[in-house]
C-alpha positions in Angstrom: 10.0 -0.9 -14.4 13.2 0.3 -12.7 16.0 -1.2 -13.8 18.6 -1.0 -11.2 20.1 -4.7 -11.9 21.2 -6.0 -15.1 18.7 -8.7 -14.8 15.3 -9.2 -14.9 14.2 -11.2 -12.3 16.0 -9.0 -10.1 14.4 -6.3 -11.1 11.4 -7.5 -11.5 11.2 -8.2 -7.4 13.3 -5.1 -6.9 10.1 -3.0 -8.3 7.4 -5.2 -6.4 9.4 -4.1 -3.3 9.2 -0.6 -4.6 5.7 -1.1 -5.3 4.8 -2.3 -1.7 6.6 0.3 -0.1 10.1 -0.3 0.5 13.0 2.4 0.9 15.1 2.8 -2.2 18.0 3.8 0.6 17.8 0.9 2.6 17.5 -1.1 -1.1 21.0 0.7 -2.1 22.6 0.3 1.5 21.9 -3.8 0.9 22.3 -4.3 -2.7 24.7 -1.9 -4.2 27.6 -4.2 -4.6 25.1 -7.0 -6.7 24.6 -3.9 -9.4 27.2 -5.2 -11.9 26.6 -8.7 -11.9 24.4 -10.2 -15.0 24.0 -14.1 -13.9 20.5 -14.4 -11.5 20.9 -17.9 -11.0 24.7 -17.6 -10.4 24.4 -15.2 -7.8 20.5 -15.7 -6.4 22.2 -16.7 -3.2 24.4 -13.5 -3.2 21.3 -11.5 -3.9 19.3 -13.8 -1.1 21.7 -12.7 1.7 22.0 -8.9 0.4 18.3 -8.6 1.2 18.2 -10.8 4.3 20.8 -8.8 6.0 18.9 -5.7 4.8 15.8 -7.1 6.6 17.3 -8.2 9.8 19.3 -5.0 10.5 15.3 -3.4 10.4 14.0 -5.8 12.5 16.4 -5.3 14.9 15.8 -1.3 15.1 12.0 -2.6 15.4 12.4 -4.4 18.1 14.2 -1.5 20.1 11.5 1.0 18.9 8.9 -1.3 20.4 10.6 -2.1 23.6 10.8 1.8 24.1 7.7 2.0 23.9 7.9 3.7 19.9 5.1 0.9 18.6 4.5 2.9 15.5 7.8 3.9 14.4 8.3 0.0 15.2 5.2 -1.1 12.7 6.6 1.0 10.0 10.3 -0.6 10.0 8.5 -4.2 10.6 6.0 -3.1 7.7 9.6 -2.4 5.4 11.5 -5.5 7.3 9.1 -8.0 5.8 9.2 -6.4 2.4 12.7 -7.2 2.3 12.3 -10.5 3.2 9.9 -11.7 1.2 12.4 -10.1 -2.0 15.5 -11.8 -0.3 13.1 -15.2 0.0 11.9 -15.3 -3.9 14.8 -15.7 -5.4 17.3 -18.6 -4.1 16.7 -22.4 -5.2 13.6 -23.3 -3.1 16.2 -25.4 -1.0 18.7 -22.9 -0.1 18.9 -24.0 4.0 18.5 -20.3 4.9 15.3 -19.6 2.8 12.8 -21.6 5.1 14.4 -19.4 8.1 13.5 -16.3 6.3 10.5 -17.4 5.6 9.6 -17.6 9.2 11.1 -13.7 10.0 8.8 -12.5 6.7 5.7 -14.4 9.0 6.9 -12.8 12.2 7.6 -9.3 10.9 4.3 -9.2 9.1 2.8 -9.9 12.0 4.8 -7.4 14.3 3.7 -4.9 11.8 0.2 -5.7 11.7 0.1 -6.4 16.0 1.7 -2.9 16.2 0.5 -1.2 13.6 -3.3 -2.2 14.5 -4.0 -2.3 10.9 -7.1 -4.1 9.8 -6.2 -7.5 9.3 -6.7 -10.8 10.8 -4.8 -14.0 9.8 -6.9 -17.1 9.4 -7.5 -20.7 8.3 -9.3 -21.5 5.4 -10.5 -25.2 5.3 -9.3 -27.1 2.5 -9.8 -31.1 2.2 -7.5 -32.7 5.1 -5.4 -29.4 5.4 -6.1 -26.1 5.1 -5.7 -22.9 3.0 -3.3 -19.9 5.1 -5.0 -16.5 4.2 -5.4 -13.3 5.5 -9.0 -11.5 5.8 -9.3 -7.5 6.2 -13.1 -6.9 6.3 -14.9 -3.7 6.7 -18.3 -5.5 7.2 -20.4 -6.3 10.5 -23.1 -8.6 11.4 -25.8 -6.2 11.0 -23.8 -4.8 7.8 -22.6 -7.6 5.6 -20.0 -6.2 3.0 -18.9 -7.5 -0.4 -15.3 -9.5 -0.3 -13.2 -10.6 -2.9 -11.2 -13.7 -3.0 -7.7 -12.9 -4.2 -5.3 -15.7 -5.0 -1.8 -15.1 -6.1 0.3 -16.1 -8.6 3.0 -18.8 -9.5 5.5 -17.1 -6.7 3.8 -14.8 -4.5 2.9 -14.6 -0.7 -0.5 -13.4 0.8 1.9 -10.9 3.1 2.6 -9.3 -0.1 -0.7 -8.7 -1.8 -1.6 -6.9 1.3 1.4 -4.7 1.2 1.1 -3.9 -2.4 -1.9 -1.7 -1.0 -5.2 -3.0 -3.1 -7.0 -4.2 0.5 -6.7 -0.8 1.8 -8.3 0.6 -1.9 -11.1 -2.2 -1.8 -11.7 -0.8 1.8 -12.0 2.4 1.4 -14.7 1.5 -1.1 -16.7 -0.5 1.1 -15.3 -4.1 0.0 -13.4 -6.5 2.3 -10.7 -9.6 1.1 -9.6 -12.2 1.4 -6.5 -12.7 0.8 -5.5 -16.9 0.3 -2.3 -18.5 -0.2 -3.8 -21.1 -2.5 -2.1 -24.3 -3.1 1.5 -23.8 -5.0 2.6 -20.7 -2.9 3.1 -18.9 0.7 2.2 -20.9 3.8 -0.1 -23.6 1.6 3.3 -25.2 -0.4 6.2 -24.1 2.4 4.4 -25.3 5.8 1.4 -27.5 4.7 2.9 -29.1 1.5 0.0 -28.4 -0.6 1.0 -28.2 -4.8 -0.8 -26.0 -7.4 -3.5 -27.7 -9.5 -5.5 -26.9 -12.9 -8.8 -27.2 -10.8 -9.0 -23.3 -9.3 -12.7 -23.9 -8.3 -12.0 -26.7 -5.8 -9.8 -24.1 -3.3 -11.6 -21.1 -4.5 -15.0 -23.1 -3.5 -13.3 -23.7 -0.1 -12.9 -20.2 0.4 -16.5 -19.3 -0.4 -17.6 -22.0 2.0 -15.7 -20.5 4.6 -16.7 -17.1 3.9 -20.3 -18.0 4.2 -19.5 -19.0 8.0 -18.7 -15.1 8.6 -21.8 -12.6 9.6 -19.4 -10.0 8.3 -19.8 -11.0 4.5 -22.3 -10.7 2.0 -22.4 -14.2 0.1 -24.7 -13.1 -3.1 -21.4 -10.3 -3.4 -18.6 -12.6 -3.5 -16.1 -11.8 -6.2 -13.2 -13.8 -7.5 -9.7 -12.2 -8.9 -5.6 -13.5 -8.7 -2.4 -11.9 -10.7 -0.1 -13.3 -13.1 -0.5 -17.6 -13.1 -4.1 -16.4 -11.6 -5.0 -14.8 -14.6 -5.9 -18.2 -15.6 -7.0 -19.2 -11.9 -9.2 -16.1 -11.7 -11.3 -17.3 -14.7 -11.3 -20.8 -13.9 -12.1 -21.0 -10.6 -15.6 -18.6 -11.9 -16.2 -20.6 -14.3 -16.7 -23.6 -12.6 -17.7 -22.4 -9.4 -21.6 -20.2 -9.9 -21.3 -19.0 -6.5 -18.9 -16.0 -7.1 -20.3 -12.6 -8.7 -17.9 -11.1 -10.8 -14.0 -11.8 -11.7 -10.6 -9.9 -12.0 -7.7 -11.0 -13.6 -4.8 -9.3 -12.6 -2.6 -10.3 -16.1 -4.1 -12.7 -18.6 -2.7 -15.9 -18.8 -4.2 -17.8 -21.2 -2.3 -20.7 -21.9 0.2 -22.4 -19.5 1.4 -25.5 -21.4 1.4 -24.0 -24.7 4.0 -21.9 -23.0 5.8 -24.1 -21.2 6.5 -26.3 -24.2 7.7 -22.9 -26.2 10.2 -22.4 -23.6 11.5 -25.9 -23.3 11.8 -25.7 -27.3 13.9 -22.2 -27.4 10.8 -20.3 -29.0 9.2 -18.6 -26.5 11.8 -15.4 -25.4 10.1 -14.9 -22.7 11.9 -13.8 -18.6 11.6 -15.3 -15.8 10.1 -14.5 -12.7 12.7 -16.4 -10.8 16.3 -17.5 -11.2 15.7 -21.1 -10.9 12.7 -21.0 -12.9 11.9 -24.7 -13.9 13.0 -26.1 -10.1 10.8 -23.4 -8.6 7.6 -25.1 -11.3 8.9 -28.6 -10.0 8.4 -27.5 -6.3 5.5 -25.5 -7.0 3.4 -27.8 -8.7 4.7 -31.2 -6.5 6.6 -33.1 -9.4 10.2 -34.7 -10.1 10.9 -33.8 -13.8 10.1 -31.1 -15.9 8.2 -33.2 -18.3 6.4 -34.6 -15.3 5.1 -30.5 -14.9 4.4 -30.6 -18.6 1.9 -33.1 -18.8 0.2 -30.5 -15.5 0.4 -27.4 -17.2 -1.0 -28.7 -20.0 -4.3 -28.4 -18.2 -3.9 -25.2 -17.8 -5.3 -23.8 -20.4 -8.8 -21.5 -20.9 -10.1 -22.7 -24.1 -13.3 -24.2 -24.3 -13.7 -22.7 -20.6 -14.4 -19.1 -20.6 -17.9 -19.3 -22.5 -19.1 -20.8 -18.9 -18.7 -16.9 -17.4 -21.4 -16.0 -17.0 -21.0 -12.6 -14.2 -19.0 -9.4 -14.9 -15.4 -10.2 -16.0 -12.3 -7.4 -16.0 -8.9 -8.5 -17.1 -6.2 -6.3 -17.0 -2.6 -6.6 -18.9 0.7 -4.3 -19.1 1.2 -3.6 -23.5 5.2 -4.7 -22.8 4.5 -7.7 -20.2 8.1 -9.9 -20.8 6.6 -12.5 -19.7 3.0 -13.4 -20.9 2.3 -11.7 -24.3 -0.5 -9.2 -24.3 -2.7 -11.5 -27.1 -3.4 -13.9 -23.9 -5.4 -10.5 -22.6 -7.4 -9.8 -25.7 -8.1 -13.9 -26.1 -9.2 -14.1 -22.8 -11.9 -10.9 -23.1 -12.7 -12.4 -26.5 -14.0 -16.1 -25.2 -16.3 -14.4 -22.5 -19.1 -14.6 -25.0 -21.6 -15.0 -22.0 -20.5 -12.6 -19.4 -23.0 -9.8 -19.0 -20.5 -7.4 -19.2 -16.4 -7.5 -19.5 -13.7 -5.0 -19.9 -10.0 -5.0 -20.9 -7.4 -2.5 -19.5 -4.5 -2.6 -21.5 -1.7 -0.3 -19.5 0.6 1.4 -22.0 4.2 2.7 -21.6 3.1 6.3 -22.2 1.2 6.2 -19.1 2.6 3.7 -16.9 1.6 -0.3 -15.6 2.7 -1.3 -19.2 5.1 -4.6 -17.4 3.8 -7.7 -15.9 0.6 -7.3 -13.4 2.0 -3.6 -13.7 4.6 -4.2 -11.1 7.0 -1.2 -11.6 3.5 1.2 -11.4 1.4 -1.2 -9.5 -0.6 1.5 -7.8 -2.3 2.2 -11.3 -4.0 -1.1 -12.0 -4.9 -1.5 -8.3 -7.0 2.0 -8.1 -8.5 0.1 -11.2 -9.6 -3.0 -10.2 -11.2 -1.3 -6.9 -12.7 1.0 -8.9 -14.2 -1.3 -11.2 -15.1 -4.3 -8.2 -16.7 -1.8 -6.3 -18.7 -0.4 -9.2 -19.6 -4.1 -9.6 -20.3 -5.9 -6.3 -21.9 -2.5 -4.6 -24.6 -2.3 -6.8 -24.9 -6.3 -7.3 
């Protein structure tokens, strides 16, 4: 991972950017003057307005390429715009006023990109209890051609705009396998515009999206696969344990173990970094809850054992050897307890050859020509 920052939560988001395609110029223009500080909470608001900036001088130059008529050259600054929005909006306390506001230009520019790009992807509305689940579907299917399709969740911090960007749809669809892509409760449009908080229960959203999938000629139902990164690696699992409907699951990064963590933390014996500055508010927010002990007594739930021996479909969990935030033993636990998957595979990425951090962000490109290998392997020949 590329340490440019002298902290890790700020590198950690400078390398997803890096990973979804943004320009290490542009990154040095905006951020250069933030190299020498070492407090991430301190300064998240410095860093915040750094990237905004960053993203609304490329907007801007969109928006004259486009009304020249330059709707390409336009997508690609869009496309790099909303990477740099969605770094700028991770990191500030979740009620920093100007967050919300960039939240809206990461929506917009995404959707500049896409509308001028004409990439393949359609935004729609997953239907989830009273509300609904915000997602993003890129299918390669037809009517009289149904195609395989994954159901990808994210993690405890992540947007469905950037799990497109991080290129694994475009992998999955040169293999023949649409996605969708779902901000499920607890992140992305789900928490920010529809107030809806993360939960143990994966299967009850996860069987929302399968429902809605089935209302699409475009989709194969019996090929319907399950997968999520980081916090997913336990809603991956879950979600396939309890719900028979899906045919294979992808973890993206084990996590076995939630609570166990948690409590560690709060103790002083777990060493672990965090993802974000403002790491226990942003759990608070996340998971709809006023104290940290309150989010205890949740993440407690969290927790795999006594659920993985219910998989019973092809399982592949993938982990980086020098994650610095969820140990690598969560990976090799949760390959261990699929006792009743018909098959299950563990791709531990080493330093030596790269993907060895958390969800391989730094090298992401490695572990996502993986996992489309392996689902199309899987749900082709299903």
């Amino acid at each position: 991972m590329f340490n440019y920052f002298k902290v890790y939560s700020w590198n950690l988001a400078l390398s997803m950017a890096l990973d979804a395609g943004a320009n290490m110029d542009e990154v040095d223009r905006a951020c250069r003057v933030l190299r020498d500080l070492e407090d991430d909470q301190a300064h998240a608001n410095a860093f915040f307005q750094a990237w905004e900036h960053g993203a609304a001088r490329l907007a801007r130059s969109a928006a004259e390429d486009e009304q020249a008529g330059h709707r390409l050259s336009a997508a690609e600054k869009y496309r790099r715009a909303c990477v740099m929005y969605i770094t700028a909006e991770r990191i500030p306390a979740h009620d920093h006023p100007p967050r919300l506001a960039a939240y809206d230009e990461l929506l917009r520019t995404f959707a500049k990109y896409v509308a001028c790009s004409g990439a393949n992807c359609e935004k729609v509305a997953v239907p989830f209890g009273e509300s609904f689940l915000p997602a993003l579907m890129v299918s390669v299917g037809t009517g009289k051609a149904p195609a395989p399709c994954i159901v990808h969740f994210n993690g405890l911090d992540g947007v469905k705009e950037y799990l497109y960007l991080c290129g694994l749809p475009g992998m999955l669809a040169q293999r023949g396998v649409s996605i969708l892509l779902v901000d499920n409760p607890g992140v992305g449009e789900a928490l920010r515009k529809n107030g809806l908080h993360n939960a143990p229960e994966a299967e009850i959203p996860a069987g929302a999206c399968i429902d809605y999938l089935s209302t699409r000629v475009d989709v194969d139902t019996r090929r319907i696969g399950m997968m999520a990164l980081s916090l997913g690696g336990y809603h991956a699992p879950r979600a396939t344990a309890f719900e028979p409907r899906f045919a294979c699951c992808v973890a993206w990064g084990a996590n076995y173990d939630w609570g166990k963590r948690m409590r560690a933390r709060l103790a002083g014996t777990y060493a672990a970094q965090k993802s974000v500055p403002h790491y226990f508010e942003h759990i608070k927010w996340v998971l709809g809850q006023e104290s940290v002990e309150d989010c205890v007594k949740v993440t407690d739930r969290f927790t795999l054992e006594g659920v993985l021996d219910r998989i019973r479909v092809p399982i592949y969990i993938t982990h980086g050897e020098d994650d610095r935030q969820i140990p690598v033993t969560d990976a090799t636990r949760t390959y261990e307890e699929c006792v009743n998957a018909p098959s299950k595979a563990l791709r531990i990425f080493s330093a030596e050859e790269g993907g060895e951090q958390h969800c391989s962000i730094g090298n992401m490109s490695l572990a996502t020509n993986a996992m489309a290998d392996w689902i199309a392997d899987v749900l082709k020949t299903a």
